[in-house]
Structures are given as structure tokens and as C-alpha cells.
N, C-alpha and C positions, 0 to 999 in steps of 0.2 A: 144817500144810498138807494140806488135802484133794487128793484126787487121784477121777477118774472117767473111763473108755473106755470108746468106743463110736464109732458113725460120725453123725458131726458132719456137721451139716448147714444153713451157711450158705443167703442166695440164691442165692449166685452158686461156690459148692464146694459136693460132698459126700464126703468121704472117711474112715478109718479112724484114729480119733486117740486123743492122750489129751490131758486140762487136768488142770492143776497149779492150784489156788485157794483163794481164802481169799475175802474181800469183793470181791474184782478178780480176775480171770485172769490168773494171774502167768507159766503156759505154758502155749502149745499147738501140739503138733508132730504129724505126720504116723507113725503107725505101722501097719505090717502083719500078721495075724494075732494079733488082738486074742483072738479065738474069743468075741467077745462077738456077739449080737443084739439090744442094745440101741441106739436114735438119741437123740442128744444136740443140740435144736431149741432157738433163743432162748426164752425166756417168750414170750408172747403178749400182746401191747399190744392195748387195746381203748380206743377212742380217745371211746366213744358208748355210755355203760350209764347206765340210769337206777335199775337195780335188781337184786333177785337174793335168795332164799331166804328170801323175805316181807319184803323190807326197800326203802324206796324214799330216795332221794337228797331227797325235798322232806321229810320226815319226821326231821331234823336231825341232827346229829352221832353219836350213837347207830345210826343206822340206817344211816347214810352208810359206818359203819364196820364192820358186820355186813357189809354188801351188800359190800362190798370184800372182805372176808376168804372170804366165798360166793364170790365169783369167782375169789382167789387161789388156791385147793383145786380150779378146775379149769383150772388154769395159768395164771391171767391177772398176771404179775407188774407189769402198769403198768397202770393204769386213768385215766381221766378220771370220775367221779361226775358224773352229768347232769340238770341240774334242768330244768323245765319251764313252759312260760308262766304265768306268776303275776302276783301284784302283788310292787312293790320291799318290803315288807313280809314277804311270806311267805319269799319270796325271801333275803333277810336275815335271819331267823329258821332258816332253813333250814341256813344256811352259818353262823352263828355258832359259831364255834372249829375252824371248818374246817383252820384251820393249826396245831394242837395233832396234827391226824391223822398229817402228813406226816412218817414218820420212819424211821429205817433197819429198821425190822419191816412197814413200809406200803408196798404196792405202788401207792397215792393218789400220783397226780404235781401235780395240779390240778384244775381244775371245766372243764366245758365245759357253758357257758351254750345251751341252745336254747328261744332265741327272750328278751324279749318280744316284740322288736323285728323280729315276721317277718307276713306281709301274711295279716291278718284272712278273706282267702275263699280260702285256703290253708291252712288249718290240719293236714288232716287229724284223729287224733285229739289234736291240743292242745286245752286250754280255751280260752275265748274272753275272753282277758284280755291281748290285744295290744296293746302302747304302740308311740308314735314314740321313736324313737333319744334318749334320755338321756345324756349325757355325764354326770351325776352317780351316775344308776342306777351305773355301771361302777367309778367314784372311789370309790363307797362297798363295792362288794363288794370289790373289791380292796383296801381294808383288812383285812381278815378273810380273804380269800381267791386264791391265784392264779387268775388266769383265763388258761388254755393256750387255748382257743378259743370263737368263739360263734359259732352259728347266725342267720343276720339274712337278709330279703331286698332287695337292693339298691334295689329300686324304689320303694320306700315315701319320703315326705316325707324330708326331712331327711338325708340319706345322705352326699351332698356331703361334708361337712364330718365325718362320723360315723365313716366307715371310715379316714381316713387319722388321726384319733384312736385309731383303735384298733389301727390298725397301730404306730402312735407309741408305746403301750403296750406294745407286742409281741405282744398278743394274736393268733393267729392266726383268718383269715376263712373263715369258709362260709356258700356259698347254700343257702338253702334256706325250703320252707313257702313259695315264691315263685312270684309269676304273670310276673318279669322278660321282656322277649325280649332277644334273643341279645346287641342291641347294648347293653342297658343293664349285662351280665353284662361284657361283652369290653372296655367301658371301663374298668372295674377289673381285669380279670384285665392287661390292659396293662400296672398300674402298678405292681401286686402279687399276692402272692403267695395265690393262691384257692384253695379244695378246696369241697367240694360234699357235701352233708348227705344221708346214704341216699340215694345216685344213684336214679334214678329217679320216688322215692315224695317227693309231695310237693312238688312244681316243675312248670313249664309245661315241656313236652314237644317231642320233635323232629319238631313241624308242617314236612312239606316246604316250607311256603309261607312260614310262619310260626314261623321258628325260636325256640326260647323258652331256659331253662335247660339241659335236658338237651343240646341243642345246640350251646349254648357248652362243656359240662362235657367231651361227645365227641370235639369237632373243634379245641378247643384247650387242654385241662384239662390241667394235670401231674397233681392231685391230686383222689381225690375218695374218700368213704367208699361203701360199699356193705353189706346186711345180706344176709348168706348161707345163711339158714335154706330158702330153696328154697321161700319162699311171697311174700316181698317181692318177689322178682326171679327171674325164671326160668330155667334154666344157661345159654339162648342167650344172654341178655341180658348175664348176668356175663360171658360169653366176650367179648362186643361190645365191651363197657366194659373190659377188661382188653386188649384190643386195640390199643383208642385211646388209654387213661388210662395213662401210663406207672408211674406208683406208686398205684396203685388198694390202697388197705388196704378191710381188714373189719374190720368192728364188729360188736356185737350187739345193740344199743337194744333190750338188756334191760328189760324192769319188773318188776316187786318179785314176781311170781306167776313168772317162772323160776326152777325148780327145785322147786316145789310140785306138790301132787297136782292132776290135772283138778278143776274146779269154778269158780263164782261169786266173784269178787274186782272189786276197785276199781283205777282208775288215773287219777289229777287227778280224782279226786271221781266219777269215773263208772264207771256195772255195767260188769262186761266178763265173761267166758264162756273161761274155758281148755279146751282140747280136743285132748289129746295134744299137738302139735306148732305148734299156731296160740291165738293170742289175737284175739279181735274184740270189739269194742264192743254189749252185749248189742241196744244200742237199734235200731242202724243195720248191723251184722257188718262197719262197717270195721273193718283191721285198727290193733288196740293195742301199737305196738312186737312186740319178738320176745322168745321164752322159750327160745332160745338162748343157751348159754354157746361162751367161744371156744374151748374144746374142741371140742366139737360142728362149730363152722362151719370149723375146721381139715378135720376129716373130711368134711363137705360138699364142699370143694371139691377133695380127693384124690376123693371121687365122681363128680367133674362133670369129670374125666380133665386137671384142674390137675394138675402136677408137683410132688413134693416141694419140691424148690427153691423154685420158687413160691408152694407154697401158704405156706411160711415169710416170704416175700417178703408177701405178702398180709396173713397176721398177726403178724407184728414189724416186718420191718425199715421198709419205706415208710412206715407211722406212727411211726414214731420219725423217720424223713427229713423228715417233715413236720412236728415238733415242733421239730428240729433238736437232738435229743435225742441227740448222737452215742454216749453209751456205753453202749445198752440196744440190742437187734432186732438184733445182730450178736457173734456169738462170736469174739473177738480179745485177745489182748493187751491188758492194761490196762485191758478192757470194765469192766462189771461184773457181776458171775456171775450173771445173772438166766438160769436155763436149765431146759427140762426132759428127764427120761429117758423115752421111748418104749420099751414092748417092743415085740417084731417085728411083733405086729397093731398099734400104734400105741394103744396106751392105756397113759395118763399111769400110772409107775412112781415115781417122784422129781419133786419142786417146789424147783427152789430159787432164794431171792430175797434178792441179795444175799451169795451163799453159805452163807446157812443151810438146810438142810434144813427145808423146813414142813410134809413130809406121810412118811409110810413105807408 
């Protein structure tokens, strides 16, 4: 039985403890004068990575499983691998042996699909290789792969009948890449359970006249993702959204150039331009996902004067609330020891997933 103390820091506690562990947290009690300075934070769920240390999710099992292990080294003990608008070919080539991944040394929970099925004059930087809602496309990755969530936007042909198939699968839903207004968003959040794809980026906007996605996602969202690199969304804006969105998590919509030196690299076949702390598309300098890991947007949002509690709150637990993933993003009894050790500035000391130490 491992043992580790420090002051532990749920969403909603922080105080002075120790855990007892092995694969599960077998205890954890309340102790005083520890004389440690170490904090003891869930892993960090990133619910939206497409990439990470030259490795990208469409680029197959091989890569799928670099780029995961790249994120697990800067605490990311659950992940979602995130493909992007393709065809059902590439797409499936991409994921084939996806489920060979998934195993007590992988921090891979499942795929989170963004897009095809998300509205053509919305893309931002996706390809332009946007289909209508297939009920086969979905039959058939889900052979080879779970699907925890997709990116779709409601408005598009064929929806009707699309979303409550996908809810029937358990798949969970987000808007996003969408031109929606509000009422076409709040018919489905009515009946189910919705969150919302890089709040902001990418969705018709809160027109006072003309309410669109961001609209619905503010005024009546439980859930929605947000990328916290501090160029997607800017600290008022986070604060807004964490205001209204009661389990607002972060993501990273990493691509495969996070973690790599500045320079020229590719993303869905196109130039892109890294530059310190931003990616943009060489041709047009929108921006290309983020080269943020969830280390990094943990301390972003301790910058932007979130609270610890919170910020913990932001990268574990409510994705995981959102997956319905009850024993990850919360240190307790019977969890499972996916946790990390912070020294007193907050940089990662210990990884552990599953209870095993992965880094020294």
C-alpha cells in the first residue's frame, strides 16, 4: 500500500491529509502538521486534444498513443483523442485498433468526434469535408471505438431524428462549428443533456437582437468546454462563462505542434505558423486549435485570480460530471488514484494514474 501527504485539494475542500493507495484510494483522513508543501489535485481530464509532441489523433493508432502519453507527462490522466472533419474513410483508418489503446497504463477513456457533421460556413480552421448526420458513420466507428462525445451543429438537415440516436447510444452532445439561433439550440438542450464545443470560438454569437449559440450556452447551459490559453477567449470572457455555466471545464484543442519548437508545421493538411504561445493558419492567421497542455491552462486560470478550488473544478471534476465518469476529478474513497503532486509553486512533482507513479 502506497501512502502520500500533502494538502489535498478537492472542488469543494482543501485541507491537510494523507491517502492510503493502491489502484483505488483505499483512505483518506484529515491530518494536521503534515510539514509538507506539497498539494495533492485530481489528474486533469482534457475532454478536447487533438494532439501533442508531433503526434496528431487522424494519424492512427501509433500516434494516437504518443500524443496521449505527451499529455499524460504533463498530468493529463484522462483524455479524449480528437479527430477532425474528414471523410468516413479516413476517419476509420484513423481509429482502427482504437480499443487495443484503452487499458489500465492509458489515460485514453474514448474518441471525441468533432465534427463531420457540423455546418460548412462555420468551420473555422476545420477542412472542408462536412457531411449531413449519418447514422451509419456512428455504427461503424463504434465498432472499433467508443465514442464519449461529438461535436455536431443542430441546425443542419437531418438533426431531428440524429441527436436523440445519439443520445440512445450514450454518446454525449455538443454544439458547436454552428450558425444555430438560440431556439434551435434550447429545443434540444430541453430534452437533453448539451455542452458546447470551445465556448465562444466557432458558434453564432450573443447578438442582443439575434441570440445565436453562445446565447443559449450562457443563459441556459449546465455545460460547456472552453480553451484557456488566454488567446482563444479572453480572462473577462472566461469569467462571464464561468459565471453563467455552472460546470464550465477546460480543454486544450491541442494539435500535434504542442509541445514542439516555434516553426512551420501542418494541421488537416494545411501550413500553419507556431509562434511561442499561438498557432494560426499560415494562409489566413486564423487560429489552429491551441499548443496548450492542461498543465499550462491549470496555471492560466490560477492567473486570471480563479481559485484553487476551482481551478481543480475546471480541470477535473466537471468533465468528468459531464462524462458521468464518477470515479476520476475527485479525490475520495474508492476513486481511482488518478492524482497529481504540486510543489508550493505549483509545478507537477509526481503523476499518478491509476496508482502507479509515471514520472519522478
Amino acid at each position: 500500500m502506497n501512502k502520500i501527504t500533502g494538502t489535498i485539494v478537492n472542488y469543494d475542500s482543501i485541507f491537510e491529509g494523507e491517502i492510503e493507495f493502491d489502484h483505488n484510494i483505499k483512505k483518506l483522513k484529515n491530518t494536521k502538521n503534515t510539514n509538507t508543501k506539497s498539494y495533492i489535485i485530481p489528474g486533469f481530464i482534457d475532454l478536447h486534444c487533438h494532439g501533442g509532441g508531433g503526434f496528431d489523433t487522424m494519424d492512427g493508432n501509433d500516434a494516437i498513443d504518443s500524443m496521449s502519453k505527451y499529455h499524460l507527462s504533463k498530468g493529463t490522466t484522462s483524455i479524449l483523442p480528437t479527430t477532425w472533419t474528414s471523410t468516413f474513410d479516413h476517419t476509420l483508418r484513423s481509429l482502427n485498433g482504437f480499443n487495443s489503446l484503452i487499458n489500465k497504463n492509458s489515460n485514453i477513456l474514448g474518441v471525441h468526434l468533432e465534427g463531420p457533421f457540423i455546418n460548412p460556413s462555420k468551420l473555422g480552421a476545420q477542412p472542408s469535408r462536412t457531411q449531413l448526420p449519418s447514422k451509419e458513420f456512428i455504427e461503424n466507428i463504434l465498432k472499433i471505438a467508443p465514442i464519449k462525445t461529438i461535436t455536431l451543429a443542430p441546425e443542419i438537415d437531418n438533426m431531428r431524428d440524429f441527436i436523440p440516436f445519439l443520445i440512445e447510444k450514450k454518446i454525449n452532445v455538443q454544439f458547436g462549428h454552428s450558425l444555430a439561433d438560440s431556439d434551435c439550440c434550447e429545443k434540444y438542450m430541453n430534452k437533453y443533456k448539451v455542452s458546447f464545443t470551445h465556448l465562444y470560438n466557432a458558434m453564432s454569437d450573443n447578438n442582443h437582437r439575434k441570440p445565436g449559440v453562445l446565447s443559449s450556452a450562457l443563459s441556459k447551459g449546465k455545460f460547456a468546454e472552453i480553451i484557456c490559453d488566454l488567446n482563444h477567449v479572453s480572462k473577462e470572457s472566461i469569467l462571464i462563462a464561468k459565471k453563467c455555466i455552472p460546470d464550465l471545464y477546460a480543454i486544450t484543442d491541442a494539435i500535434s505542434a504542442c509541445g514542439l519548437s516555434n516553426g512551420d508545421y501542418k494541421f488537416a493538411g494545411v501550413d500553419i505558423t507556431k509562434n511561442d504561445n499561438k498557432v494560426v493558419i499560415k494562409e489566413s492567421g486564423t487560429l489552429a486549435g491551441s499548443i496548450v497542455n492542461m498543465h499550462e491552462t491549470f496555471l492560466n486560470l490560477l492567473k486570471i485570480n480563479i481559485s484553487l478550488e476551482d481551478a481543480v473544478k475546471m480541470t477535473s471534476f466537471s468533465a468528468a460530471k459531464y462524462l458521468n465518469e464518477s470515479t476520476i476529478g475527485y479525490l475520495k474513497e474508492g476513486n481511482r488514484s488518478n492524482f497529481l503532486v504540486l510543489d508550493k509553486d505549483l509545478n507537477i512533482e509526481k503523476i499518478f494514474l491509476n496508482g502507479n507513479l509515471i514520472n519522478e
